[in-house]
C-alpha atoms as one frame of an Amber mdcrd trajectory, in Angstrom:
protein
   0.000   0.000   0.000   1.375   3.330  -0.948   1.117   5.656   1.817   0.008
   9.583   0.736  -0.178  12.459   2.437  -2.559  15.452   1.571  -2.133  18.614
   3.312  -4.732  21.190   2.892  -6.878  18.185   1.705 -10.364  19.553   3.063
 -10.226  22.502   0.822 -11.464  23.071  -2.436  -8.906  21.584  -4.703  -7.000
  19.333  -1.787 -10.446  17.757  -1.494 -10.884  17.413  -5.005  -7.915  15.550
  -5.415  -8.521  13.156  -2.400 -11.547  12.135  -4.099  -9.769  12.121  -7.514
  -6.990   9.638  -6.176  -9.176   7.596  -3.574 -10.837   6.920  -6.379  -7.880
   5.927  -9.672  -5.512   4.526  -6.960  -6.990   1.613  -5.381  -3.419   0.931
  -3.702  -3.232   4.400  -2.145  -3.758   4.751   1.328  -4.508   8.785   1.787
  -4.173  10.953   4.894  -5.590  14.120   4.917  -4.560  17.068   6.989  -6.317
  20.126   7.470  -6.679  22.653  10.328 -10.167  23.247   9.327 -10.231  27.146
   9.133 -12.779  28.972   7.370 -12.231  26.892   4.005 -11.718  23.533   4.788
 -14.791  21.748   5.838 -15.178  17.987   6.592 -18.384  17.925   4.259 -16.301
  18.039   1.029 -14.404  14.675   2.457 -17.982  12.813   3.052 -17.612  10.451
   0.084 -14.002   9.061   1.456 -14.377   9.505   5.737 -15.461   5.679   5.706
 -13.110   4.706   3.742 -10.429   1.941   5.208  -8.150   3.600   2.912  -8.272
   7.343   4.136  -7.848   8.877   7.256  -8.262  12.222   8.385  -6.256  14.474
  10.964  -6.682  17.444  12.210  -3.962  19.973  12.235  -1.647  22.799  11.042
   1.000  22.150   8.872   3.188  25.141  10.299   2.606  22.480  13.532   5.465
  20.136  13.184   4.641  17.963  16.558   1.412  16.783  14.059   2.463  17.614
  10.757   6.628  16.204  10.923   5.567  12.343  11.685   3.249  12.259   9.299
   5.778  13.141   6.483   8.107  11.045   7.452   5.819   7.865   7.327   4.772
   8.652   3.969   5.879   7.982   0.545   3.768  10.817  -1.609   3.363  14.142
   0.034   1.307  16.722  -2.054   1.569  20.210  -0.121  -2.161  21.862  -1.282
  -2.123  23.254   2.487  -2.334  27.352   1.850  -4.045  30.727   2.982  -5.412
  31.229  -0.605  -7.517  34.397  -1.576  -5.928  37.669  -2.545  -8.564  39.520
  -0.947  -7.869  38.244   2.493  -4.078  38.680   2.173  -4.236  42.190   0.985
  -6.458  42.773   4.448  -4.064  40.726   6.467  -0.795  38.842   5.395   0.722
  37.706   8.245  -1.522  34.142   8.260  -0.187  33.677   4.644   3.230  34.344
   5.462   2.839  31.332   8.420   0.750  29.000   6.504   2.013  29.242   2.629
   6.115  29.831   3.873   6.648  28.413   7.470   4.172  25.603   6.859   5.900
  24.543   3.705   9.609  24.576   6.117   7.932  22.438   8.633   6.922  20.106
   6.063  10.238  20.551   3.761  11.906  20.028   6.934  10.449  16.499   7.862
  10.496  15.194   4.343  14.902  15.608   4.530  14.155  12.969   7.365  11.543
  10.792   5.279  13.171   7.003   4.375  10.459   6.343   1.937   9.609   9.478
   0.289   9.526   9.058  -3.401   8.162  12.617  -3.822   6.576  15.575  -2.684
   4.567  17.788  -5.002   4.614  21.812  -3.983   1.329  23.086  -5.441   2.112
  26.896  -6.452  -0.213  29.103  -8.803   0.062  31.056 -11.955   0.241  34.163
 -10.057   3.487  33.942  -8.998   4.634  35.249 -12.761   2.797  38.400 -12.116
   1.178  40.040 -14.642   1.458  38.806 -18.318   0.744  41.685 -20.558   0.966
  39.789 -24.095   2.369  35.938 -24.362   2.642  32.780 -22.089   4.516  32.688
 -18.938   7.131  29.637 -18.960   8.602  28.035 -15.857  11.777  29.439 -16.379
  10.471  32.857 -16.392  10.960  35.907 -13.640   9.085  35.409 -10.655   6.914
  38.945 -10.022   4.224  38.793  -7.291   2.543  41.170  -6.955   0.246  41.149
  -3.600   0.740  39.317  -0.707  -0.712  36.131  -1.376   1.418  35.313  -4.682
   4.360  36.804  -2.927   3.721  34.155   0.142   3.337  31.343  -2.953   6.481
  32.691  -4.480   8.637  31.971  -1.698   7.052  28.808  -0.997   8.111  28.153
  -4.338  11.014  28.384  -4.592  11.761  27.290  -0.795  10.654  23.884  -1.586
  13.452  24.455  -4.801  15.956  24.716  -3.097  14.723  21.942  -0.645  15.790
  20.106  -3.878  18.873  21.815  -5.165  20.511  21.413  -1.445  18.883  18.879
   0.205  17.844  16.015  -2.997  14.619  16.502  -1.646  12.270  14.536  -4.128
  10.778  17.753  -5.307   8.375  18.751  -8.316   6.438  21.931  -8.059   3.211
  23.119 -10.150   2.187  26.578 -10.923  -1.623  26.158 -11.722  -4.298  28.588
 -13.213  -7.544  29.421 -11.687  -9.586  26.315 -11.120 -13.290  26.159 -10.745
 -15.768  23.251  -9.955 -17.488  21.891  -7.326 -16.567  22.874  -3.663 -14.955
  26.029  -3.855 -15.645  28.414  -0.823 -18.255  30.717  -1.348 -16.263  34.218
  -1.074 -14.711  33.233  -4.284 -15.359  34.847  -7.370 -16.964  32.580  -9.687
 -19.462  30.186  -6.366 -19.787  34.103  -5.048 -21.095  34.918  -8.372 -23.111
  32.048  -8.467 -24.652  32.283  -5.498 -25.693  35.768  -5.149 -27.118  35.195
  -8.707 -29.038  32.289  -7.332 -30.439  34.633  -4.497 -30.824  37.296  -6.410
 -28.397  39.414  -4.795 -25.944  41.830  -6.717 -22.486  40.712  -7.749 -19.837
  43.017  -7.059 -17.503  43.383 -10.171 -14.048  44.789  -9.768 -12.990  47.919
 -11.814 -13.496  47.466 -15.659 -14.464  43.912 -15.404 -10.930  43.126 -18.210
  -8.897  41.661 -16.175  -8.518  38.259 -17.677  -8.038  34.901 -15.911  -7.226
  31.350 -17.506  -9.524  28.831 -16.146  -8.694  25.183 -15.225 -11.239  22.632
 -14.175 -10.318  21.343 -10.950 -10.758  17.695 -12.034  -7.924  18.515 -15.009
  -5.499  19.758 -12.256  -6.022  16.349 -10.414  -4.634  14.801 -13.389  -1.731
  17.124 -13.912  -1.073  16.640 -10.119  -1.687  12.989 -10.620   0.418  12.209
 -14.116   3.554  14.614 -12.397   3.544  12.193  -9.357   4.477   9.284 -11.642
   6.324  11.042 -14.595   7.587  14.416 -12.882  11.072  15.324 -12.954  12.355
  15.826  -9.499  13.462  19.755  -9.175  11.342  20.820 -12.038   8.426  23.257
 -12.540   5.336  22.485 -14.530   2.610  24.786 -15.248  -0.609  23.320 -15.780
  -3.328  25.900 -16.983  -6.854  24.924 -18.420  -6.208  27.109 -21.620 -10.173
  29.270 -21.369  -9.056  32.842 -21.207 -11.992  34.925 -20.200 -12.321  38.823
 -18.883 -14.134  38.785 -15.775 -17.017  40.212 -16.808 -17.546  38.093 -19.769
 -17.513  35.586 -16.787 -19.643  37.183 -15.023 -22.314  38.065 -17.911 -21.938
  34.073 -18.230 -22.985  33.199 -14.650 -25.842  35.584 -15.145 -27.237  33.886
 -18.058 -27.298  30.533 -16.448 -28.837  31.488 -13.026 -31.475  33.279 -15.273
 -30.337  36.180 -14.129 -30.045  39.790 -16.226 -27.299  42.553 -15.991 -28.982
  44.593 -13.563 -27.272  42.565 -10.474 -23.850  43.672 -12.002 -22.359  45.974
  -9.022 -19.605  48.029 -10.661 -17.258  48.548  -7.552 -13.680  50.116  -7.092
 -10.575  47.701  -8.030  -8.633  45.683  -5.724  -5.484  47.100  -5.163  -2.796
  45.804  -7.138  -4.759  43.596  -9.582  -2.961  41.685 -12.136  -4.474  42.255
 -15.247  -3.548  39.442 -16.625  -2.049  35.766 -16.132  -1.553  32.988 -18.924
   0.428  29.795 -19.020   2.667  27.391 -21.483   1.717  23.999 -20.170   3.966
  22.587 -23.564   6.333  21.044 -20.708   3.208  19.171 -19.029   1.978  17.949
 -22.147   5.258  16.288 -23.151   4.166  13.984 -20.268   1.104  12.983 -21.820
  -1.629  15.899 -20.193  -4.381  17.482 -21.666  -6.994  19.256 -20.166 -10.259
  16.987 -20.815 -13.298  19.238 -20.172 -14.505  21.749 -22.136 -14.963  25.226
 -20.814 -18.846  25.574 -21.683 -19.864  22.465 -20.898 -17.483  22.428 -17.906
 -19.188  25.589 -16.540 -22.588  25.187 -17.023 -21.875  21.839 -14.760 -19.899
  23.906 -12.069 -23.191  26.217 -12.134 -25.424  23.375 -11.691 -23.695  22.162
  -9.048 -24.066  24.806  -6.873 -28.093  25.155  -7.632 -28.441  22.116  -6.973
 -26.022  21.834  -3.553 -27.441  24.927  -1.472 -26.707  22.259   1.375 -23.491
  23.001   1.107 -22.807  26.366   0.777 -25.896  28.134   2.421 -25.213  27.695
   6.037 -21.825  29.041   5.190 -23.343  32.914   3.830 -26.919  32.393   5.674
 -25.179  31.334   9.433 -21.206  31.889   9.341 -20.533  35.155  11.218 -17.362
  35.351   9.942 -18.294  34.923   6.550 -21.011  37.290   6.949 -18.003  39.702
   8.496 -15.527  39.797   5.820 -18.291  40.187   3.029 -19.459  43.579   5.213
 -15.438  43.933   5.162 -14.862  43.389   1.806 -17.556  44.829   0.046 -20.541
  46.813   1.630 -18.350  50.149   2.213 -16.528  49.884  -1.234 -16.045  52.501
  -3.251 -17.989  52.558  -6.858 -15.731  51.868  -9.935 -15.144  55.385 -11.152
């Protein structure tokens, strides 16, 4: 039995790939860490919690009493553990700076120690290139963050590289695009979108609406994650983007269309500071391995939409009776500015 560790496995894409691998690797048994904050919840891990071949533990990853053992009995760790949304991190950093960088040393730290580690899989994102004007960002291209989250990813990054370059560290790190599907916390754009639409509530659309994003279905990531496990190249970087550029209010007029749902809810509001305009990635490198990115972006979406209308279950407690969601939306959103 292959032993696996998933950190950050009761968020939205950790979760997705628990399921993903539970379910293609019948010789895997999974543990899943999480330390349950706001984004993690134990409902997206109800289809594995019986499972004889999945466990789950509760904990922090920048913990290494919990986190350090578990490494070292493993022989796959995939690090998805990370404070993830811009938003938050341009409020308050510090939590990414402890999860996303000291986390990742706790659990770089342990796997110099693992016997049987055959590798350990640093998820990064896209927006660790910064903004891409015109063109494709490579892996070998110039790190630029350019808030605090992708500047906590960065040095993740490139802390788990040179976990690697000094240590032989069984390394491979992946710089993903946005993902959507099912699970994603609500304060996101696209299930915030969604579900305001649903309720009929206005959507609150950053500055012009162009900045453009490259969606990736989070089920296509598994696979990237998945296929670089057995074919990766230890040190090496591999982008893995869903190739679906869309402006964000193309996305937007989208959601609207298929929660029935007409322009008026559009809430024109002032820009986040510092927002990449931008981000689009070469995944030639990924596809050399045999990848390709298997749904298609209208079908794809119309599914992710459907999910949520049809799963108010699981995110309605979280905007109707979560005080802290409730909170950061006032936080976030009910004093902003209008877009000029």
């Amino acid at each position: 039995m292959v032993k696996v560790l998933v950190t950050g496995g009761a968020g939205f894409i950790g979760s997705n790939f628990v399921r993903w691998a539970h379910r293609v690797h019948p010789d895997w048994h999974i543990t899943t860490l999480d330390k349950l904050t706001y984004a993690g919840r134990l409902e997206n891990l109800k289809e594995v919690m019986e499972s004889p071949r999945h466990v789950f533990v509760k904990g922090d990853i920048a913990d290494a009493a919990i986190a350090a053992p578990l490494v070292k009995q493993s022989n796959i760790v995939v690090n998805f553990a990370a404070e993830t949304h811009v938003d938050r991190s341009i409020l308050s950093a510090g939590e990414f700076i402890q999860t996303d960088i000291f986390g990742t040393f706790v659990l770089l730290e342990a796997a110099r120690e693992a016997k049987d580690l055959k590798v350990f899989v640093q998820i990064s994102t896209d927006e660790v290139y910064g903004s891409v004007a015109t063109g494709e960002s490579t892996e070998t291209d110039e790190l630029k963050p350019r808030n605090p989250y992708s500047a906590s990813k960065a040095g993740a990054d490139r802390l788990a590289y040179s976990y690697w370059a000094t240590y032989q560290v069984p390394v491979i790190i992946t710089r993903a695009s946005n993902n959507y599907g099912a699970n994603q916390f609500p304060e996101k754009v696209i299930p915030l979108f969604i579900t305001n639409a649903i309720d009929n509530i206005q959507v609150p659309l950053y500055g012009d609406g162009l900045n453009i994003r490259d969606w990736l279905h989070v089920e296509d990531h598994c696979s990237g994650v998945d296929l670089l496990i057995e074919k990766g190249t230890p040190g090496e970087v591999y982008n893995i983007g869903g190739g679906n550029e869309v402006t964000n209010i193309d996305l937007t007029h989208r959601i609207l269309a298929l929660t029935g749902r007409t322009d008026a809810l559009i809430k024109r509001v002032a820009d986040r500071p510092g927002h990449d305009r931008r981000y689009c990635l070469n995944t030639s490198k990924l596809k050399s391995l045999g990848w390709a990115p298997k749904a298609q972006w209208e079908s794809g979406f119309a599914e992710t939409v459907q999910w949520y209308r049809e799963n108010e279950w699981w995110w309605r407690p979280i905007k109707e009776n979560d005080p802290a969601f409730r909170e950061y939306y006032k936080t976030q959103y009910a004093n902003r500015a209008p877009h000029a």
